[in-house]
C-alpha positions, 0 to 999 in steps of 0.5 A: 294673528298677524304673527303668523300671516303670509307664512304659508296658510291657506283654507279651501273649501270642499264638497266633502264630507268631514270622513272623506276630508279626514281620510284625504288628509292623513297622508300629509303628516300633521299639515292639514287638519278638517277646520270647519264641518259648514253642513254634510255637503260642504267642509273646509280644510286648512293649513300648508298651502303646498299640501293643500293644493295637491289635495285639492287637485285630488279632489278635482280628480274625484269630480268633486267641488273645491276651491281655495279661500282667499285668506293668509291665515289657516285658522282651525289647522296646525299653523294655530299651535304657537299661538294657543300658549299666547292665547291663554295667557292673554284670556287667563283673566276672563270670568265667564258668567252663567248664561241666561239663554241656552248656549250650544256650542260649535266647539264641542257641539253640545248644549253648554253653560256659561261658566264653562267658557273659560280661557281653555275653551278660547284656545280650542276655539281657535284650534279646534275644528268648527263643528257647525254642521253637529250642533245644528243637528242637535238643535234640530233634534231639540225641536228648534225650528227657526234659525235667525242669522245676526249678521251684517251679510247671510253666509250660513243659511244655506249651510243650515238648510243643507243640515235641514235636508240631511234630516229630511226636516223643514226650517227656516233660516232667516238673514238680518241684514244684507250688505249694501241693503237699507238696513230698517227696511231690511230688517222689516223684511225679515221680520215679515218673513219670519211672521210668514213661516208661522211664528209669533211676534210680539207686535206690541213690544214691536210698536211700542203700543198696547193698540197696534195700528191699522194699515190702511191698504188704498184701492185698486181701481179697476181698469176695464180693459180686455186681454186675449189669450193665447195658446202657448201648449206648444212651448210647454211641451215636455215630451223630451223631460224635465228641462235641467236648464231653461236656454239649452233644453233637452238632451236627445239621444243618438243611437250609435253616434259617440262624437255627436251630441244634441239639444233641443229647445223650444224659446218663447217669452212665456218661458224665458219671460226677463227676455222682454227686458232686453231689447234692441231697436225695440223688438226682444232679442235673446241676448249672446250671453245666452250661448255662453250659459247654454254651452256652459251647461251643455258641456258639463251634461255631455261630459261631466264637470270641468274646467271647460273653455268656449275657444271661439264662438261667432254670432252669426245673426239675432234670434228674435221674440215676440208675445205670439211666436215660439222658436224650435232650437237646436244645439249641435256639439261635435267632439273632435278629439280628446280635449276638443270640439265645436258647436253649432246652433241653429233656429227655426220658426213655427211652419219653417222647415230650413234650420237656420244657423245662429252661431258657431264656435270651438270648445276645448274639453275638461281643461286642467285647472290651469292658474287663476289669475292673480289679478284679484279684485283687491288690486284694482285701484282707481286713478286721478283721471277715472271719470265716474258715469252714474246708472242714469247716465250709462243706461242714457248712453245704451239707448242712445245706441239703441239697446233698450234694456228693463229692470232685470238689465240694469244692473249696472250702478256704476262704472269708473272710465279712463283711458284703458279701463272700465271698472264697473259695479254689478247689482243682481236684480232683486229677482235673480238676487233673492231666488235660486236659478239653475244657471252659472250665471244668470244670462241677466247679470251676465249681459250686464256685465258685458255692457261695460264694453259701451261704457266708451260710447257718448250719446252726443256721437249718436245722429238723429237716425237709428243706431244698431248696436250688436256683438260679432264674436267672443274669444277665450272664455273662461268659467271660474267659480259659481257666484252667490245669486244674491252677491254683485260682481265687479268688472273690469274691462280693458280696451284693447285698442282704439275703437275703429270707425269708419262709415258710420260703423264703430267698432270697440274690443275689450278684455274682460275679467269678473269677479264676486264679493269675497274677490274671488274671480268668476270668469274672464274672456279675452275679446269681445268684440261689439259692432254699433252702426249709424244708419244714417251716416252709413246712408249719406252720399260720401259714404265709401262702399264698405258693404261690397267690392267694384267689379265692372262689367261690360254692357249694353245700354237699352233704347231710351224710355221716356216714358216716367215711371211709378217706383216702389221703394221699401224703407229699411232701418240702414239707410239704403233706401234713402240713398236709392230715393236721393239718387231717383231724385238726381235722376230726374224720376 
C-alpha cells in the first residue's frame, strides 16, 4: 500500500445511498468508484481527491452529510488496479480450508465456503466495493439476531443497526472492547449485556466449574430520612410540543414576521439534571457553552443545515439554578440579511414580569464549507519543557477559583502546559459516552473542553477570600463534524497574550481548536476570554478605583452631628462591604 500512498487518494464518507453515490459519480470518467455500503444511510466514496471534493460540495448543495476521511490511500476505487497483478502473485500460494463455521461474505454478500477464498477472492477483496450493508441484511433474513463486533474499538454497531431499522427489526449489536477501556471488565460487561437482551451463556464454560458461584449481594440499610416532594408541572409543560433539544426548547411561530425568529424554554434542574454538577461559588450555574449548542441547534432548525458561525457572542450575566425554581427562557434571532443575523437571549423567574437579557451576539448564515484547518491532531508535538497537571491537580486549581465541578465536568485527564499552549486530554463521562443525546456536543464535555483556559491558574495565587470566576465573551466560533458521544476529544489551547492582572482582577485569552479520536477537528473559536476575581485583594485599602471614574462635585458640608449612630452593613461576596466597615472604623463610628 505504500506504493501508492500520498498520490492523490482520497475516501469520504456520505449519507447517501449507494444508487444516488453511483449516479453522482458517473460524470467523473472512471475516478471515483462506491468503496463501502456501511448501512442505507451511510456510504463511502473513494479515489481522486480532486474529484472527489467536487462531489463532495455537490452533496453539500443537496443538504446532505459528508465528510472527507482522513487517509492517503483509496481503498475499494481505481487507484487499487496496479496493485491487484501484485496482489495475486504474492496470495497464489494460499490454500484456503473449509470453514467450520458459516462464513458470509461483505465481498459478494452471500453465504460462502471456505475453499472458495482463493487468491482471486484477495484481490476483489481489495478492489471491490464492501458490500456490508447487504450481507448484514442476509443475516437478518436468515434469523440471526445478535451481532458481536471483535474489535479493539465498536465502529460498525451503529451501521448494524441502521441496517436493522431499514428492515424494521430489532437486534442487538454488542462491542468487545472499548479503547482506553479496562479490558476484562470490558469484556464482562458486554458479556452481561449480551446475557440482557435474552441470550444464552454457557455460565459453566465461563467459570470453569460444574457449580456456579453464588454472589453474595450486601444489604442496603435503611436510612430513614424524610424527603419533601415538589411540584415541578410547571416545567414539564408540553403545550408548545416535543422538545427537539433540551437547552434551546420550543420554536414559536410569528405570524407574518419572516426575519424574526423565537424559542421558548422552561430551565430547571428536574430537566437538565448534569446542570447541579457545575457550579460556581457553590450555587448551580448553567454553563456559556449552553449558548453555544443552543445557537447551534437554533440555527440549523431556522434555516437548515449548514456551516453556520456564531461571530460574536457577550455574556451578559449567570443564569442561575436551584432544586425548587424554574426559569422561563427566551431565544430571539433577528436576520438581518442573506448571510447575517444577531440574537438575543433573555430570562425571567417565576412571578417575574421584566425579561432580563442574558447574552447577545452576531451570527453569520449557512457560510460555505470554507477549508479545514490543516492543524490536524497529528501535528500536535509535546516539548521539552511541557509540565504535565494530572486530573487531581487541575480540578485542585478550579476549585481554587471557585468553579466547583461534579463528575459529568471532570472530564479533564490531562493537560500538557508551557509557555504558549495547553494540550489537553477530554474523557466524555460514562454517561454521555454510553447513550445517545440530541446534542452536537454535549454542554458537559463542551464546558470541559473550555476548562483548558485555567489550565495557566496556580492555587498558590488564590488568597484566602473567595474567588469569582466567569467567562465575558467568545469570538468566531466554528462547528466542524459531530464527534462520536463515546470518542474523547483532544484540545489545544493557545494563549494569545499574558494574562492581564490588575487589582485582584485576571484576565486570560486563548485560542481554541478541538479535535475527536480519528484527528479529525470538531470545532475551533478564535477567543475566549475568562475574568477571575480576588475579592479580597479587590477589598484592600490600595486598591485603585478600577470599578468607576472620579468625577467631583460641589457641595455643602451638613451641621456637625455628634450624635453616634447604629449603621447596617450588608456582606457582599467582593469585598465592598469590608472596605466601607474599615473605613467606618477609621472614622471613628
Amino acid at each position: 500500500m505504500h506504493t501508492v500512498s500520498g498520490s492523490g487518494g482520497a475516501m469520504a464518507v456520505t449519507e447517501l445511498k449507494v444508487a444516488e453515490a453511483e449516479a453522482i459519480i458517473e460524470k467523473y470518467d472512471g475516478k471515483l468508484s462506491v468503496a463501502v455500503s456501511n448501512s442505507p444511510k451511510s456510504t463511502v466514496i473513494a479515489g481522486d481527491e480532486t474529484a472527489l471534493i467536487k462531489v463532495l460540495e455537490e452533496i453539500e448543495g443537496m443538504e446532505r452529510f459528508c465528510r472527507q476521511v482522513k487517509v492517503d490511500v483509496a481503498s475499494h476505487s481505481p487507484q487499487m488496479d496496479p496493485l491487484m497483478g501484485p496482489l495475486a502473485k504474492d496470495v497464489a500460494l494460499v490454500s484456503p480450508e473449509r470453514s467450520r463455521i458459516p462464513f458470509y461474505s461483505s465481498v459478494f454478500d452471500h453465504k460462502m465456503e471456505g475453499e472458495a477464498l482463493d487468491a482471486s477472492y484477495r484481490v476483489n477483496n481489495l478492489r471491490g466495493m464492501v458490500r456490508f450493508t447487504d450481507v448484514i441484511s442476509q443475516l437478518i433474513d436468515d434469523g440471526f439476531t445478535a451481532f458481536i463486533e471483535m474489535s479493539p474499538h465498536p465502529v460498525l454497531s451503529n451501521a448494524i443497526n441502521e441496517c436493522a431499522d431499514a428492515k424494521e427489526t430489532k437486534l442487538a449489536a454488542i462491542a468487545s472492547l472499548l479503547r482506553d477501556k479496562p479490558e476484562r471488565e470490558t469484556l464482562y460487561n458486554n458479556l452481561g449485556m449480551l446475557y440482557e437482551q435474552g441470550f444464552s451463556i454457557n455460565w459453566r464454560y465461563f467459570y470453569r466449574a460444574d457449580q456456579i458461584p453464588m454472589c453474595h449481594i450486601p444489604g442496603y440499610p435503611m436510612q430513614h430520612d424524610t424527603y419533601e416532594l415538589w411540584d415541578h408541572s410547571a416545567a414539564k409543560d408540553q403545550s408548545f410540543g416535543k422538545v427537539k433539544n433540551p437547552v434551546l426548547g420550543w420554536r414559536i411561530e410569528l405570524a407574518g414576521i419572516d426575519d424574526t425568529f423565537l424559542w421558548e424554554n422552561k430551565l430547571s434542574l428536574e430537566n437538565l439534571s448534569y446542570m447541579k454538577d457545575h457550579r460556581v461559588n457553590q450555587t448551580a450555574v448553567i454553563p456559556g457553552v449552553n449558548y453555544l449548542e443552543m445557537i447551534h441547534a437554533a440555527l440549523n432548525e431556522a434555516f437548515g443545515k449548514g456551516y453556520h458561525e456564531l461571530k460574536a457572542l457577550q455574556f451578559k450575566q449567570p443564569v442561575y439554578l436551584d432544586d425548587q425554581s424554574t426559569i422561563d427562557s427566551q431565544l430571539k434571532i433577528t436576520r438581518k440579511s442573506t448571510h447575517e443575523a444577531s440574537f438575543k437571549y433573555f430570562t425571567k423567574s417565576a412571578g417575574e414580569i421584566t425579561w432580563q437579557i442574558c447574552s447577545e451576539g452576531d451570527l453569520e448564515i449557512c457560510g460555505s464549507r470554507g477549508t479545514t484547518p490543516t492543524d490536524h491532531l497529528y501535528n500536535l508535538r509535546s516539548g521539552r519543557n511541557d509540565h504535565l497537571i494530572t486530573k487531581k491537580e487541575f480540578y485542585k486549581i478550579t476549585e481554587a477559583i471557585g468553579l466547583s465541578y461534579g463528575p459529568m465536568f471532570q472530564g479533564i485527564d490531562w493537560v500538557k502546559l508551557n509557555e504558549s499552549q495547553a494540550i489537553a486530554h477530554v474523557v466524555p463521562n460514562s454517561i454521555v459516552a454510553e447513550n445517545e443525546h440530541p446534542y452536537f456536543i454535549h454542554p458537559a464535555v463542551l464546558d470541559t473542553c473550555f476548562q483548558a483556559i485555567f489550565a495557566t491558574f496556580h492555587k498558590e495565587q488564590a488568597s484566602q477570600g473567595a474567588i469569582t470566576t466567569f467567562l465575558t465573551h467568545t469570538k468566531d466560533f466554528k462547528w466542524y463534524y459531530r464527534p462520536d458521544p463515546a470518542d474523547d476529544l483532544i484540545v489545544k489551547a493557545v494563549f494569545k497574550t499574558d494574562d492581564e492582572q490588575t487589582a485582584g482582577v485576571t484576565r486570560k485569552k486563548i485560542e481554541l481548536s478541538m479535535y475527536d479520536e480519528n484527528g479529525n477537528i470538531v470545532a475551533e473559536l478564535q477567543e475566549l476570554e475568562a475574568v477571575i476575581i480576588d475579592n479580597e485583594a479587590l477589598g484592600s485599602e490600595d486598591t485603585p478605583d478600577w470599578l468607576f471614574d472620579l468625577e467631583w462635585q460641589k457641595y455643602e458640608l451638613p451641621k456637625e452631628d455628634d450624635t453616634v449612630g447604629t449603621w447596617l452593613i450588608f456582606r457582599d461576596h467582593l469585598g465592598v462591604s469590608k472596605s466601607l466597615t474599615r473605613q467606618f472604623e477609621q472614622s471613628g463610628h
